[in-house]
SEKOLNU-455105 format. One record per residue (C-alpha): residue number from 1; residue in one letter; y, x, z. Coordinates in nm, 2 decimals. Layout:
! SEKOLNU-455105
@k: NUM; r: A; v: Y; u: X; w: Z
...
//
This chain:
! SEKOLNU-455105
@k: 1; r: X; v: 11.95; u: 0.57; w: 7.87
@k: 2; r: X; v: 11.84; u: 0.53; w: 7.53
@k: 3; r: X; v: 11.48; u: 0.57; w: 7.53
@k: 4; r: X; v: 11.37; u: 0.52; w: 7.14
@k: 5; r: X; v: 11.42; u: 0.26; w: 6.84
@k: 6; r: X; v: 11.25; u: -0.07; w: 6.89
@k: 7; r: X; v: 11.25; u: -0.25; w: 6.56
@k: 8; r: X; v: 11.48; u: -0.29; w: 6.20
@k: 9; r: X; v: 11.58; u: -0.61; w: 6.11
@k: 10; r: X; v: 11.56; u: -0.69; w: 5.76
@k: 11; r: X; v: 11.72; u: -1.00; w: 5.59
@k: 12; r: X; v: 11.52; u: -1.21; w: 5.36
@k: 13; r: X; v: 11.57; u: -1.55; w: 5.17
@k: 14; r: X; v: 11.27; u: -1.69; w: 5.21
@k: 15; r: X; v: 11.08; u: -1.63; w: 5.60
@k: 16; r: X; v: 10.71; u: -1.69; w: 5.49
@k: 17; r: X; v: 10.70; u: -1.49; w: 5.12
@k: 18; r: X; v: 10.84; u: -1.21; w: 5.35
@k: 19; r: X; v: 10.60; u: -1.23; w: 5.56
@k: 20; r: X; v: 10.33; u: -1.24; w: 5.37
@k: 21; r: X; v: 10.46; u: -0.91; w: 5.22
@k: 22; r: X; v: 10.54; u: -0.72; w: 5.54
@k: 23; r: X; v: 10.17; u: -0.84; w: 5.64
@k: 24; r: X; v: 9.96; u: -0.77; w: 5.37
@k: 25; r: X; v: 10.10; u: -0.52; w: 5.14
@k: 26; r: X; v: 10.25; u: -0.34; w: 5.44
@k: 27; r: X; v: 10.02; u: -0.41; w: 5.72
@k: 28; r: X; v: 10.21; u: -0.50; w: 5.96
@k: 29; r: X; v: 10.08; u: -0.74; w: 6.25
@k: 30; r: X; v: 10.29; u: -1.07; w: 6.28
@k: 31; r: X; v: 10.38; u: -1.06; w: 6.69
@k: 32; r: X; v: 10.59; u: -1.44; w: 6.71
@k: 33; r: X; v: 10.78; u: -1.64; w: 6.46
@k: 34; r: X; v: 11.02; u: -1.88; w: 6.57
@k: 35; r: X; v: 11.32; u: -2.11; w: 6.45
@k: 36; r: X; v: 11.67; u: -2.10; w: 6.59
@k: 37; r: X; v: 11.93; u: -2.36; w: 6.59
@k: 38; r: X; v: 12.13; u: -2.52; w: 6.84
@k: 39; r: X; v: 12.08; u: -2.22; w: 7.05
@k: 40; r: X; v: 12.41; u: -2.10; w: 7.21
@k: 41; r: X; v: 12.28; u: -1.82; w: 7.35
@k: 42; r: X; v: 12.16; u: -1.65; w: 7.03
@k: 43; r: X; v: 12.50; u: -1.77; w: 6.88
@k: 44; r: X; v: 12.65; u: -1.56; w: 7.16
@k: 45; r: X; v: 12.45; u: -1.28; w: 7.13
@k: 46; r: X; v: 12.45; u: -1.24; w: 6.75
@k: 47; r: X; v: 12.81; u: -1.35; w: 6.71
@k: 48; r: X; v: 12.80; u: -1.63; w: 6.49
@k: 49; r: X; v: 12.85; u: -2.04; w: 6.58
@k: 50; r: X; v: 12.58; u: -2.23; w: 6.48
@k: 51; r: X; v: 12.32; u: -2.03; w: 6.30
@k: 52; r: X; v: 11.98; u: -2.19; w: 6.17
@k: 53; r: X; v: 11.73; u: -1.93; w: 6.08
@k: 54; r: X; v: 11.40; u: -1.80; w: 6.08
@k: 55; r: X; v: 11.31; u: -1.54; w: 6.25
@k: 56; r: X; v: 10.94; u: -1.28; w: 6.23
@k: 57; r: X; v: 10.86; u: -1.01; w: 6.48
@k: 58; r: X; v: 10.57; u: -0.78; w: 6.29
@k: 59; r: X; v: 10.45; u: -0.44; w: 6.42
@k: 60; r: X; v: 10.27; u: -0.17; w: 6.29
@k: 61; r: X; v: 10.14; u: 0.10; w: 6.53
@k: 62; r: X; v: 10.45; u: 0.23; w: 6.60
@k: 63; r: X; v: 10.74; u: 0.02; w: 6.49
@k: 64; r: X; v: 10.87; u: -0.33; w: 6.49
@k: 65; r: X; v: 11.00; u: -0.47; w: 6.15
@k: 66; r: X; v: 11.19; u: -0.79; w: 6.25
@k: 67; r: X; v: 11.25; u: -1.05; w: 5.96
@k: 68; r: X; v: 11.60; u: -1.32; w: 5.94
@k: 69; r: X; v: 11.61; u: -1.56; w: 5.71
@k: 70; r: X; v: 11.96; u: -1.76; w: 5.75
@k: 71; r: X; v: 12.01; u: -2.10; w: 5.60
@k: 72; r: X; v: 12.36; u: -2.13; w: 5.80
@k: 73; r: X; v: 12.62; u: -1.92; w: 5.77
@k: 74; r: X; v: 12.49; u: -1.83; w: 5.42
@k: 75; r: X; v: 12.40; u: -1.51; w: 5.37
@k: 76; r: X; v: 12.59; u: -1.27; w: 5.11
@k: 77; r: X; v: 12.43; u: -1.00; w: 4.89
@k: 78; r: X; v: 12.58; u: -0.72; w: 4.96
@k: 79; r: X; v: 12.41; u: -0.52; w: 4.76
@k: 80; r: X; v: 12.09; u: -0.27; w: 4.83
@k: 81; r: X; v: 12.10; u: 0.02; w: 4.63
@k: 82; r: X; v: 12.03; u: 0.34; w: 4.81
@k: 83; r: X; v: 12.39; u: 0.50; w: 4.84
@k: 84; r: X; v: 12.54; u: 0.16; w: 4.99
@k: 85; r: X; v: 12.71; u: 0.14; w: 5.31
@k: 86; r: X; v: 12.48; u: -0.01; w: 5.57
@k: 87; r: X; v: 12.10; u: 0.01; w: 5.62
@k: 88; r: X; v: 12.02; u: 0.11; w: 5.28
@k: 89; r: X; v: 11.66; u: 0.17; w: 5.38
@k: 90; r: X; v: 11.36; u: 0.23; w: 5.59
@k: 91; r: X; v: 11.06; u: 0.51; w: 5.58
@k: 92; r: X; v: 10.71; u: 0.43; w: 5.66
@k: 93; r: X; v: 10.51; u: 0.72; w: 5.74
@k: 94; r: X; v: 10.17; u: 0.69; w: 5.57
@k: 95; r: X; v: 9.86; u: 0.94; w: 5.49
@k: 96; r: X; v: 9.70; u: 0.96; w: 5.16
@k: 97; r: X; v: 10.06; u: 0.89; w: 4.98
@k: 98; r: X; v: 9.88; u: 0.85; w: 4.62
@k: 99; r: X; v: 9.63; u: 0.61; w: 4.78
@k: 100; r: X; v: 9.88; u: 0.36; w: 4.97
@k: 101; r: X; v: 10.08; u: 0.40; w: 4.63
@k: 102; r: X; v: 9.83; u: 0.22; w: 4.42
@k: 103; r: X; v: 9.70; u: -0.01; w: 4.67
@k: 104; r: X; v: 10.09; u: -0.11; w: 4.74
@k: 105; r: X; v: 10.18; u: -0.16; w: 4.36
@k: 106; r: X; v: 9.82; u: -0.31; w: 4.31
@k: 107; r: X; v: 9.97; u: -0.59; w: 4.54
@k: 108; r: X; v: 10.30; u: -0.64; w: 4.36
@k: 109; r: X; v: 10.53; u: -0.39; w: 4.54
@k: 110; r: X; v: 10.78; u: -0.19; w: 4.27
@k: 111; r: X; v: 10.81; u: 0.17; w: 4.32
@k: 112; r: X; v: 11.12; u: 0.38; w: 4.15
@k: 113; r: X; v: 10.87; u: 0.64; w: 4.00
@k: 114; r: X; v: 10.47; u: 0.78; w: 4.13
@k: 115; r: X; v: 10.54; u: 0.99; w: 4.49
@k: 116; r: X; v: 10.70; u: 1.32; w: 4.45
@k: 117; r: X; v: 10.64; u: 1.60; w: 4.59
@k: 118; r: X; v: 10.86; u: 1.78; w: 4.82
@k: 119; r: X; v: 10.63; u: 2.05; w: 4.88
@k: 120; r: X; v: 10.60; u: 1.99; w: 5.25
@k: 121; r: X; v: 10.63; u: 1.63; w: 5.20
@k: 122; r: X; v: 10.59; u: 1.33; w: 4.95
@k: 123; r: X; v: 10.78; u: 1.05; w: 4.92
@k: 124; r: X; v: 10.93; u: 0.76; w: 4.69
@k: 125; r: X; v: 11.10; u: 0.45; w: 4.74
@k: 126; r: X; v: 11.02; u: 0.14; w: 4.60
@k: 127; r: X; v: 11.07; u: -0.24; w: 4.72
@k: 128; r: X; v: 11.01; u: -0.57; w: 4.90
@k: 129; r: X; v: 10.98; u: -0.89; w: 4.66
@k: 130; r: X; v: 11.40; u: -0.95; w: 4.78
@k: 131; r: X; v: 11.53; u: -0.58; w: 4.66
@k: 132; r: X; v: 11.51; u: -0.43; w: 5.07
@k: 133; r: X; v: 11.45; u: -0.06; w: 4.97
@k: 134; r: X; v: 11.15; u: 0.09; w: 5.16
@k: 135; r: X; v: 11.04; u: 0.49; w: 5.10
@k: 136; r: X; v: 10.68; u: 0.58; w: 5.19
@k: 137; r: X; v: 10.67; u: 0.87; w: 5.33
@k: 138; r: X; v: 10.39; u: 1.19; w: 5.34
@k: 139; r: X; v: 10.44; u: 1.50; w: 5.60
@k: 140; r: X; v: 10.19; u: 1.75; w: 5.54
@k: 141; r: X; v: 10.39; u: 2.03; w: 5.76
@k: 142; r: X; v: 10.34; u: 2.07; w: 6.14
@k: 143; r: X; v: 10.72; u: 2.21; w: 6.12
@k: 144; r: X; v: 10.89; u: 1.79; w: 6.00
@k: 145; r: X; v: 10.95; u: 1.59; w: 6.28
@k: 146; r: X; v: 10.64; u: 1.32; w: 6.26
@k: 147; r: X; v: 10.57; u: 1.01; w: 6.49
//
């Protein structure tokens, strides 16, 4: 039985500039952050010989963001705009969507445009510092699914 979502990994090039992001721009709570290598089992488990990476468990109150940085095999770009095939992004549900805006861009983070409003919502995408496409998110209607 499938009982919810635990976390979304996200794939950075360098570990500690994306955690300093997720952490304080975000803020999200870093939970563990550990090296693997020479680790058959996560080899198994991920499906890949040999890896060597980072890896960053964070949490906010009701997600987990988890954070890869490989150094073997190297990772490809494979490109992060928002109609590409894949995870092409993740919401974070916020209050006060003008206020988060300008404290988020006051820290560095690049937005598409301001928020725009949906009427029973706002929202706008913007960016972590390696081009991984997040939307904040504002529901103002009882009606939208909310956390």
């Amino acid at each position: 039985m499938i009982v919810g979502i635990h976390h979304v990994a996200v794939g950075v090039p360098d570990l500690q500039r994306g955690i300093a992001f997720y952490r304080d721009v975000l803020g999200f709570e870093v939970l563990s952050e550990e090296k693997l290598e020479n680790n058959p089992a996560a080899d198994r488990c991920i499906g890949l010989n040999g890896i060597k990476a980072g890896v960053a468990m964070l949490k906010a109150p009701n997600a987990y963001i988890e954070l890869w940085s490989y150094s073997d095999p190297a990772p490809e770009n494979l490109g992060s705009r928002p109609c590409d095939f894949g995870y092409p992004h993740f919401a974070l549900q916020v209050t006060e969507i003008n206020e988060e805006y300008q404290r988020m861009r006051s820290l560095g983070m690049e937005f598409m445009d301001e928020p725009v409003d949906f009427g029973t919502a706002s929202a706008i995408y913007g960016k972590d510092p390696f081009g991984n496409i997040i939307e904040i998110y504002e529901i103002r209607d009882a009606q939208t699914p909310q956390l």
